[in-house]
Gaussian input, Z-matrix of N, CA and C with variables (Angstrom, degrees):
# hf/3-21g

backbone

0 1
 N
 C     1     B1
 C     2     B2     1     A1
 N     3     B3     2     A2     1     D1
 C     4     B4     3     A3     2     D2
 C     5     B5     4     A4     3     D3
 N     6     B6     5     A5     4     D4
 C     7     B7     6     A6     5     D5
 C     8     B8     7     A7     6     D6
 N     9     B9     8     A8     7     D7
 C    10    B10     9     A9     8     D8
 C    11    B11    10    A10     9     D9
 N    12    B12    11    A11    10    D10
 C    13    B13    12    A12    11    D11
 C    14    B14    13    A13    12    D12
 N    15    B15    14    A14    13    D13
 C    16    B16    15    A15    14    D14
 C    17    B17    16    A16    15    D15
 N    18    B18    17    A17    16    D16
 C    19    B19    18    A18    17    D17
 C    20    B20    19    A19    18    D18
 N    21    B21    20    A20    19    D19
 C    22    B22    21    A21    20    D20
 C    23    B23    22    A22    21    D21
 N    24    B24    23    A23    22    D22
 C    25    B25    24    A24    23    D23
 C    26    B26    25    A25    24    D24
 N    27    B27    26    A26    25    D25
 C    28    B28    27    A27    26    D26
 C    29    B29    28    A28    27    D27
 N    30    B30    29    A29    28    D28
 C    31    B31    30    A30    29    D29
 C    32    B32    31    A31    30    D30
 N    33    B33    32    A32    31    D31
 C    34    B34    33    A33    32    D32
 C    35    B35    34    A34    33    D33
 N    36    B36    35    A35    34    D34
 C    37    B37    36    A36    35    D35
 C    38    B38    37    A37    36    D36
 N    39    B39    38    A38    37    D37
 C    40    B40    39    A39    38    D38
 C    41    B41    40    A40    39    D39
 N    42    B42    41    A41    40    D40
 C    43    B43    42    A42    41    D41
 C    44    B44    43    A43    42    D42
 N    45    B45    44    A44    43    D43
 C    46    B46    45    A45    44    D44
 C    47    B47    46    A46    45    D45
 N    48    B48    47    A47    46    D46
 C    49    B49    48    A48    47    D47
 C    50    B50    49    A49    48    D48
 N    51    B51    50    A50    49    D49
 C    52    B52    51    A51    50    D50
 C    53    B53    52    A52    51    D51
 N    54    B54    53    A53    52    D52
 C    55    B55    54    A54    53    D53
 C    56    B56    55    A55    54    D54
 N    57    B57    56    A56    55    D55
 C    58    B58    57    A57    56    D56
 C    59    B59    58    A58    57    D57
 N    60    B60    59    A59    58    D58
 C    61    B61    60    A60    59    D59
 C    62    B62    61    A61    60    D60
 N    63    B63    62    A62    61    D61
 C    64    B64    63    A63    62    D62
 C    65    B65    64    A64    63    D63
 N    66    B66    65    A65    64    D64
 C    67    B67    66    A66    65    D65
 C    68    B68    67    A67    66    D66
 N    69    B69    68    A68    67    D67
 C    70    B70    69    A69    68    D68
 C    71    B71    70    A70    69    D69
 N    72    B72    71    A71    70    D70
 C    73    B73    72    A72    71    D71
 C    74    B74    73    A73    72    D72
 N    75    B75    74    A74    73    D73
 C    76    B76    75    A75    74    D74
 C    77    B77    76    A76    75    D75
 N    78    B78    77    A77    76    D76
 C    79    B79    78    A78    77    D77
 C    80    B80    79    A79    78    D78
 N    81    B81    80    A80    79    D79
 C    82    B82    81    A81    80    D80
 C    83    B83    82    A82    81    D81
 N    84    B84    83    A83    82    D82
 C    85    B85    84    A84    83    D83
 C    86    B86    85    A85    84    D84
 N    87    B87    86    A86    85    D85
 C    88    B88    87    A87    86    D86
 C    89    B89    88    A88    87    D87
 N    90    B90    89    A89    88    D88
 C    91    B91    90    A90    89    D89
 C    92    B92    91    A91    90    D90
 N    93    B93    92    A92    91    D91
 C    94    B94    93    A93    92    D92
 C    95    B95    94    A94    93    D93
 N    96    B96    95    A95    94    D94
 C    97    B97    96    A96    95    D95
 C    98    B98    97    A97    96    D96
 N    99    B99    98    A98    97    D97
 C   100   B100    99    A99    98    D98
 C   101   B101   100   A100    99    D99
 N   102   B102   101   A101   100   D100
 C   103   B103   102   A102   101   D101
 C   104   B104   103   A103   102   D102
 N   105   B105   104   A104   103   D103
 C   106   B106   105   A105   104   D104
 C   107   B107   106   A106   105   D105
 N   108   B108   107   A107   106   D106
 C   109   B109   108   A108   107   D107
 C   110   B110   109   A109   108   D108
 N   111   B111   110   A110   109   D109
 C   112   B112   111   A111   110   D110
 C   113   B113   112   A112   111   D111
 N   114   B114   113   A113   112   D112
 C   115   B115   114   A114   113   D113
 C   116   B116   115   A115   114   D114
 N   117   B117   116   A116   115   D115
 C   118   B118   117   A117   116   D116
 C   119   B119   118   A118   117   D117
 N   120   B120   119   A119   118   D118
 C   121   B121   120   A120   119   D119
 C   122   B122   121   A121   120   D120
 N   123   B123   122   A122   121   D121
 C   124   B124   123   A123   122   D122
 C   125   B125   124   A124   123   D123
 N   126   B126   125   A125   124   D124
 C   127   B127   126   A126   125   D125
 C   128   B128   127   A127   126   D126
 N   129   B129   128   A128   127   D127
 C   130   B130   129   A129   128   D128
 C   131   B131   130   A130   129   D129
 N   132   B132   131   A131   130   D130
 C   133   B133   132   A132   131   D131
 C   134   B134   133   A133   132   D132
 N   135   B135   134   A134   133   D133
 C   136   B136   135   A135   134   D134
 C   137   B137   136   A136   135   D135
 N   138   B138   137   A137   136   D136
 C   139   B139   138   A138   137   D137
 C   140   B140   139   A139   138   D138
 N   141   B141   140   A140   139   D139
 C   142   B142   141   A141   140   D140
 C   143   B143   142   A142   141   D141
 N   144   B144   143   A143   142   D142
 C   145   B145   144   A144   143   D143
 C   146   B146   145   A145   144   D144
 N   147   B147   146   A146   145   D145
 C   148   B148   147   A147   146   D146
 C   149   B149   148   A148   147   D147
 N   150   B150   149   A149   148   D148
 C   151   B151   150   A150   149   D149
 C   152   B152   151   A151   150   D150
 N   153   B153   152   A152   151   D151
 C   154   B154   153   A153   152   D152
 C   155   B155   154   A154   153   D153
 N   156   B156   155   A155   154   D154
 C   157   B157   156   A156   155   D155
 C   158   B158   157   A157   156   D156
 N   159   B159   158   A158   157   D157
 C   160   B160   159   A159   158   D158
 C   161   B161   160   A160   159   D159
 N   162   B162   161   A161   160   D160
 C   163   B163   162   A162   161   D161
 C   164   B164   163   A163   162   D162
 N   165   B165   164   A164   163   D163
 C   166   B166   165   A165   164   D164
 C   167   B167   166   A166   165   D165
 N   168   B168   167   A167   166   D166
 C   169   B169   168   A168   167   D167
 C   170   B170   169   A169   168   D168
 N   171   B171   170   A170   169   D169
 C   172   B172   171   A171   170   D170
 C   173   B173   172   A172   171   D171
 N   174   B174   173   A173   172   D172
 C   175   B175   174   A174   173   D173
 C   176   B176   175   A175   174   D174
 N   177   B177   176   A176   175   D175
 C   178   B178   177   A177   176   D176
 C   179   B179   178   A178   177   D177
 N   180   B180   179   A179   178   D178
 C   181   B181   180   A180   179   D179
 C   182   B182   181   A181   180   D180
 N   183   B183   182   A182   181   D181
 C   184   B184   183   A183   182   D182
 C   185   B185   184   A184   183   D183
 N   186   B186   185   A185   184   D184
 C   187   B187   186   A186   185   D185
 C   188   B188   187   A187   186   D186
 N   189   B189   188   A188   187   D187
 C   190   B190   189   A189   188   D188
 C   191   B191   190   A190   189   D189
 N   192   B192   191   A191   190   D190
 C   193   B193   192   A192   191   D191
 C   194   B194   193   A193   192   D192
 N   195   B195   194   A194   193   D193
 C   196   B196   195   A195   194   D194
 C   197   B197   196   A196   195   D195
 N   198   B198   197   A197   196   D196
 C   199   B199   198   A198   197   D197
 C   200   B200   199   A199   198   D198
 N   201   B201   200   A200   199   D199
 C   202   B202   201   A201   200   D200
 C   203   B203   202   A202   201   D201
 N   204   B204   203   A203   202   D202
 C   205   B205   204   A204   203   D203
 C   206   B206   205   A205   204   D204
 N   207   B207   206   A206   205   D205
 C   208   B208   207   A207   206   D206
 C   209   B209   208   A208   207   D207
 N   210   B210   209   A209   208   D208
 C   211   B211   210   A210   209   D209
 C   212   B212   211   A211   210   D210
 N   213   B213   212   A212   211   D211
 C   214   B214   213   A213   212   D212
 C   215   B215   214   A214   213   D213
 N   216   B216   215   A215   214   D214
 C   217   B217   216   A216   215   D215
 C   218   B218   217   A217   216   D216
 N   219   B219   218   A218   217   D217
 C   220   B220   219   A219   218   D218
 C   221   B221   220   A220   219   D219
 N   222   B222   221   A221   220   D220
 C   223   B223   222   A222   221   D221
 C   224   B224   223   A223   222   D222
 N   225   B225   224   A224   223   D223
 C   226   B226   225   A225   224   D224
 C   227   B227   226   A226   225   D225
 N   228   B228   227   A227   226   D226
 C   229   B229   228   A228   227   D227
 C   230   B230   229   A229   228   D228
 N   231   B231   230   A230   229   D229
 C   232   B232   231   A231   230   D230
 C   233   B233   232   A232   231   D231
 N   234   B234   233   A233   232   D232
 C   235   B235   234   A234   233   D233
 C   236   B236   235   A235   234   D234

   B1=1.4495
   B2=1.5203
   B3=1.3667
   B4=1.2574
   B5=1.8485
   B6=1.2809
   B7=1.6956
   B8=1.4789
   B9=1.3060
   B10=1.6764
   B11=1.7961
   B12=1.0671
   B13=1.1358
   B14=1.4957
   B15=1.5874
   B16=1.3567
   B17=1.7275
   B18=1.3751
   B19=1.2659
   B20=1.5270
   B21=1.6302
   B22=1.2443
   B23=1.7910
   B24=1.2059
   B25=1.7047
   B26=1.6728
   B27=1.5480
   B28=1.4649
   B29=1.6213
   B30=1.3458
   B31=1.1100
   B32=1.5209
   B33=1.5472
   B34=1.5469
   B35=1.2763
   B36=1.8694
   B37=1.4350
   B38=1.6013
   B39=1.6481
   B40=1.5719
   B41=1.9168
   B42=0.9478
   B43=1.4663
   B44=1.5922
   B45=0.8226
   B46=1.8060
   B47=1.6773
   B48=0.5858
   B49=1.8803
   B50=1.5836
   B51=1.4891
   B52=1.6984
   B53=1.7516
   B54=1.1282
   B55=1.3825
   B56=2.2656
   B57=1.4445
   B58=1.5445
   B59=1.7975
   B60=1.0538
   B61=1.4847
   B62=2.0951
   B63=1.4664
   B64=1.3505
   B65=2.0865
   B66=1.2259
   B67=1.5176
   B68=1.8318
   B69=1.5124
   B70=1.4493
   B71=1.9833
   B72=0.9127
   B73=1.7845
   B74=1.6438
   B75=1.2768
   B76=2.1949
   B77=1.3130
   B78=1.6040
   B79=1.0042
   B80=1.4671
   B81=1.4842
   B82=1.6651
   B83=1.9485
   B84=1.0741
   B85=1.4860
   B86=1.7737
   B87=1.0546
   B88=1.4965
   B89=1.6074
   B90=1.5723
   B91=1.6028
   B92=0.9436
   B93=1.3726
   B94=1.2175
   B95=1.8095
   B96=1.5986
   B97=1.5965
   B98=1.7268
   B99=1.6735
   B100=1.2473
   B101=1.8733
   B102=1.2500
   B103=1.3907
   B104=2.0489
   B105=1.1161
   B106=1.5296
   B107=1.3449
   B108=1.7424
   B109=1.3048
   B110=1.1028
   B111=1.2972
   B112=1.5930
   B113=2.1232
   B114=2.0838
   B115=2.2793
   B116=1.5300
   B117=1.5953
   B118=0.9973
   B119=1.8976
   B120=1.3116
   B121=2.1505
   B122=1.4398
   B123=1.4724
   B124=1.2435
   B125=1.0537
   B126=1.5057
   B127=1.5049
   B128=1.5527
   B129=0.7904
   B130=1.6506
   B131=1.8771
   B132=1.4886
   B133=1.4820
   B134=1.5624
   B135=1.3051
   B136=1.2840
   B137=1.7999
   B138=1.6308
   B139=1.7249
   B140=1.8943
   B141=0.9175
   B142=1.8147
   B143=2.0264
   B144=1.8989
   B145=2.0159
   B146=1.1159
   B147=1.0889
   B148=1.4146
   B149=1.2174
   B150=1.5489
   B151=1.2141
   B152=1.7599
   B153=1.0891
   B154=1.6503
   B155=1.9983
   B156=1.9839
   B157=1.2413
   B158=1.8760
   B159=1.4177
   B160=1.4729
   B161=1.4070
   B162=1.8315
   B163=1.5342
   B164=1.6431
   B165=2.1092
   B166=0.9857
   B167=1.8516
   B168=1.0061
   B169=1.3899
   B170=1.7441
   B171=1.5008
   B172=1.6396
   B173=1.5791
   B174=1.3551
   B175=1.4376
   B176=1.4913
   B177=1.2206
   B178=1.2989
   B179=1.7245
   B180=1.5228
   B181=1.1643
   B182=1.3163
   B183=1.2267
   B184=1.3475
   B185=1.6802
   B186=0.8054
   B187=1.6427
   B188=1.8726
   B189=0.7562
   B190=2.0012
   B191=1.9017
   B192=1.3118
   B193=1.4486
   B194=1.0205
   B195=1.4150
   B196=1.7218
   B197=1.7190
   B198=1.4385
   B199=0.8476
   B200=1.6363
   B201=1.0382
   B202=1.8622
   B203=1.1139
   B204=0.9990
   B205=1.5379
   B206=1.6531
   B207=1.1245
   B208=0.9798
   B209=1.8353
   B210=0.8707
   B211=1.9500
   B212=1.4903
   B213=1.0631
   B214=1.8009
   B215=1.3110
   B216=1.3265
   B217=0.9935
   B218=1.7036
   B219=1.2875
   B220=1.9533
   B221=1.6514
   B222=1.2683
   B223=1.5038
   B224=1.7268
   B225=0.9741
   B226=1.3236
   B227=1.6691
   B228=1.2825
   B229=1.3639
   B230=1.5757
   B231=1.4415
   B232=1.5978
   B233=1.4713
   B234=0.8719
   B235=1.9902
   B236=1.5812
   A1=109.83
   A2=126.14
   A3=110.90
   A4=91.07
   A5=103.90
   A6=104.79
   A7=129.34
   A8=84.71
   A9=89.85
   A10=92.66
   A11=134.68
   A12=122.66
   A13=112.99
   A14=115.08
   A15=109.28
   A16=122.05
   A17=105.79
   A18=111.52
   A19=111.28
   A20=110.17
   A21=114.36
   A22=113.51
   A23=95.26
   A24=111.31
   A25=108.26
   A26=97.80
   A27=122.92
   A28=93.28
   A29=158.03
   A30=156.65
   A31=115.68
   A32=115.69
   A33=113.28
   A34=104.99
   A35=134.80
   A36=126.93
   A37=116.32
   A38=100.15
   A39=112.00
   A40=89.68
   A41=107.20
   A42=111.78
   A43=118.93
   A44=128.29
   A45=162.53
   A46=124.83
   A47=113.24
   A48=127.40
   A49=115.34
   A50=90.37
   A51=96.62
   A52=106.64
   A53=119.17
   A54=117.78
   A55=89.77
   A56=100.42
   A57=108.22
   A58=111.64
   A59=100.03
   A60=117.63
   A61=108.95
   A62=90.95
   A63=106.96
   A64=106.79
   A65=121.27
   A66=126.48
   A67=99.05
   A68=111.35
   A69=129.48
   A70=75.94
   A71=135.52
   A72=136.64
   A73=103.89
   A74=107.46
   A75=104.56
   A76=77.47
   A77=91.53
   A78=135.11
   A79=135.69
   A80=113.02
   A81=82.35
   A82=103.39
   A83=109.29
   A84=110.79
   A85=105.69
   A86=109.04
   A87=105.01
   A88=150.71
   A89=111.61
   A90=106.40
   A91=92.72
   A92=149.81
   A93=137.91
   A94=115.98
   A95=102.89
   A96=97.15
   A97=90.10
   A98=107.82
   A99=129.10
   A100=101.73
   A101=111.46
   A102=139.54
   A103=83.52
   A104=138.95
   A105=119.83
   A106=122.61
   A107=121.33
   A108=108.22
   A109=81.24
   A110=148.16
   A111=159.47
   A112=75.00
   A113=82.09
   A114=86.65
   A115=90.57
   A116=120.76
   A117=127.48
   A118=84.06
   A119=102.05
   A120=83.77
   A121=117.66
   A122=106.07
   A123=112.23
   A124=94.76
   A125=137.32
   A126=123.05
   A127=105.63
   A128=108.96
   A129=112.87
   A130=107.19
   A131=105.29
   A132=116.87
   A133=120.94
   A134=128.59
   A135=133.35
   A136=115.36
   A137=108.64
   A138=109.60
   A139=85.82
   A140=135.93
   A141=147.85
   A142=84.36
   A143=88.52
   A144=70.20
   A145=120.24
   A146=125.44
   A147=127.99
   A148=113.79
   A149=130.83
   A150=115.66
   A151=140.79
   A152=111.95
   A153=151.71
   A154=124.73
   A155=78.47
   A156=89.29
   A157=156.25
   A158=85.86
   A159=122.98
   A160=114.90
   A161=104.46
   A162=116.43
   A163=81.38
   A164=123.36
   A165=110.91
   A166=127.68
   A167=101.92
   A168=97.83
   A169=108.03
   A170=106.70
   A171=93.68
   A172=127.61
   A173=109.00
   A174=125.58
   A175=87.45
   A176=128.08
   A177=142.50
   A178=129.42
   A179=97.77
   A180=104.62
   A181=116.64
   A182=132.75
   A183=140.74
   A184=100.46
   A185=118.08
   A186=122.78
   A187=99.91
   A188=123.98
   A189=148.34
   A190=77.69
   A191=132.39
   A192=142.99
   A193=121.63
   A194=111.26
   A195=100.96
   A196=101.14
   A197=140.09
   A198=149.53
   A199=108.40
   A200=107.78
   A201=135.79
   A202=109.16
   A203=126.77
   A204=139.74
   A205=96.95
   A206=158.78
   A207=154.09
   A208=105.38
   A209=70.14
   A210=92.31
   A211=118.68
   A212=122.16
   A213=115.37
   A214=121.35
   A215=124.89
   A216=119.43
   A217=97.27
   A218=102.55
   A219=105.24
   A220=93.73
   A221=95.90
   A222=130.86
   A223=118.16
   A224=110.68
   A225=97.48
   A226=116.04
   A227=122.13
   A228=125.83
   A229=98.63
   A230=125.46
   A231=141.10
   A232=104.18
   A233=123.57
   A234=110.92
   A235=116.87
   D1=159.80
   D2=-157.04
   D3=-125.49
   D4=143.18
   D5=178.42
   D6=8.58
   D7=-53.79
   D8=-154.87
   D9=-89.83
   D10=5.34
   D11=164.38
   D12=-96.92
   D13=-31.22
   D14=156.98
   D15=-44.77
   D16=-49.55
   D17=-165.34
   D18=-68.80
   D19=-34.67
   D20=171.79
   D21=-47.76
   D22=-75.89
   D23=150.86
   D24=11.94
   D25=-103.64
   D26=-169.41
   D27=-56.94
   D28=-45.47
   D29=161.70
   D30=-23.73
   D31=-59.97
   D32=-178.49
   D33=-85.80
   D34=-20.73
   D35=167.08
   D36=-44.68
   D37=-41.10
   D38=-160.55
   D39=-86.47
   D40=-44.17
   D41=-163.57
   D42=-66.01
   D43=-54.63
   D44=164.34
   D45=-89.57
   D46=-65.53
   D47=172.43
   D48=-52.87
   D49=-63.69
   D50=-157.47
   D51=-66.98
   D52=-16.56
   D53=-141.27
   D54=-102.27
   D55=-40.32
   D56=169.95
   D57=-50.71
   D58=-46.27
   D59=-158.57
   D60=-81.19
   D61=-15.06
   D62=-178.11
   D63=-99.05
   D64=-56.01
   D65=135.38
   D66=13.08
   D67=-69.51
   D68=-120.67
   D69=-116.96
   D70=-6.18
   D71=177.00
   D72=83.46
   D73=38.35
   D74=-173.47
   D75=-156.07
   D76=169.29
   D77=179.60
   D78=-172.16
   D79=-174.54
   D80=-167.94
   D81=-150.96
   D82=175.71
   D83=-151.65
   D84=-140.00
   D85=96.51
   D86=162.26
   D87=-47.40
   D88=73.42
   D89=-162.03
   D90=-68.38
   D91=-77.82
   D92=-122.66
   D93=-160.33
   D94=146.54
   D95=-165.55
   D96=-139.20
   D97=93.40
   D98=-166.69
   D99=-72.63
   D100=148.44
   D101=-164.10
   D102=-76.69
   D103=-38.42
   D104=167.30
   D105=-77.19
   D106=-3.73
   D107=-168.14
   D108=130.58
   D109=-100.46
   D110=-67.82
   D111=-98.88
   D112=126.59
   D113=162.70
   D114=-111.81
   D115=149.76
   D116=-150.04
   D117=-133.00
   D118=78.23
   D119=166.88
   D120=-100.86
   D121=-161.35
   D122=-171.90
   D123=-134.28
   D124=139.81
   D125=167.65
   D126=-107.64
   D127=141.80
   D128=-174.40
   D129=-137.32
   D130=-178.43
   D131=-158.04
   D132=57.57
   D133=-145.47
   D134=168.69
   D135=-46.62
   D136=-29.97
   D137=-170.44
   D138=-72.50
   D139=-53.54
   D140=-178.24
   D141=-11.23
   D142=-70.34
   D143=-169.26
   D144=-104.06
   D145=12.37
   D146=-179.88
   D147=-35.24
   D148=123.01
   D149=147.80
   D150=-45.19
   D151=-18.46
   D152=-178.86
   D153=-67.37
   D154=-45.99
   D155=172.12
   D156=-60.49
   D157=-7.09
   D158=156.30
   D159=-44.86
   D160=-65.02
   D161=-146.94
   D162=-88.38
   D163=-34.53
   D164=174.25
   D165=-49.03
   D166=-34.27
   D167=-164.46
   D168=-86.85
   D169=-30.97
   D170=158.42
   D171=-69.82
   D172=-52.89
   D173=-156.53
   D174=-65.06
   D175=-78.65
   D176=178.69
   D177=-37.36
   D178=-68.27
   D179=-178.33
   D180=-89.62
   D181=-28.33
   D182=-170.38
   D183=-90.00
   D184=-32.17
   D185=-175.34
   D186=-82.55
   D187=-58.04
   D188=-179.72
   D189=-44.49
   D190=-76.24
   D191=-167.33
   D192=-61.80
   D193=-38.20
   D194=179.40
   D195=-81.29
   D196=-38.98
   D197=-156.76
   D198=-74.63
   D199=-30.45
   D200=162.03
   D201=-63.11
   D202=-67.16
   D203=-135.76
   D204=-124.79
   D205=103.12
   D206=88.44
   D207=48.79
   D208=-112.06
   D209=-179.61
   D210=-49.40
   D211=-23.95
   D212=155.20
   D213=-40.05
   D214=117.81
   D215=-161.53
   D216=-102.73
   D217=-68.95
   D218=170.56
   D219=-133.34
   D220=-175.98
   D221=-175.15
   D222=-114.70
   D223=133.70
   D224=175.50
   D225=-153.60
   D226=128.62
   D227=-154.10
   D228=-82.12
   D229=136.27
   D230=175.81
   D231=-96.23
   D232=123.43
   D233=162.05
   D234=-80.28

């Protein structure tokens, strides 16, 4: 993926994403924004064990990204 889709990226994490997930004592961290699509985060704080964080990272984050971003293809949580 080329810059500006990273940047797009980290834009709606910080913009939309990050701020729900912070509300709730978590938050979340952008590793990686793979050349097929694939966003690679980390969820950390309280989202880390959530039982929840599953449905969070599709329903939420994966839905919030593709709808943003064009070219996101899926999401996928890193530990």
């Amino acid at each position: 993926m080329t810059d500006d889709v990273r940047q797009r990226v980290e834009q709606v994490v910080t913009g939309k994403i990050r701020p729900g997930l912070q509300m709730d004592g978590g938050d979340i961290e952008v590793v990686d924004v793979g050349t097929d699509g694939t966003v690679r985060v980390r969820l950390k704080g309280h989202c880390s064990g959530c039982p929840f964080s599953a449905m969070t990272l599709a329903v939420g984050v994966e839905r919030t990204l593709k709808e943003a971003v064009p070219e996101v293809r899926r999401v996928e949580s890193v530990p």
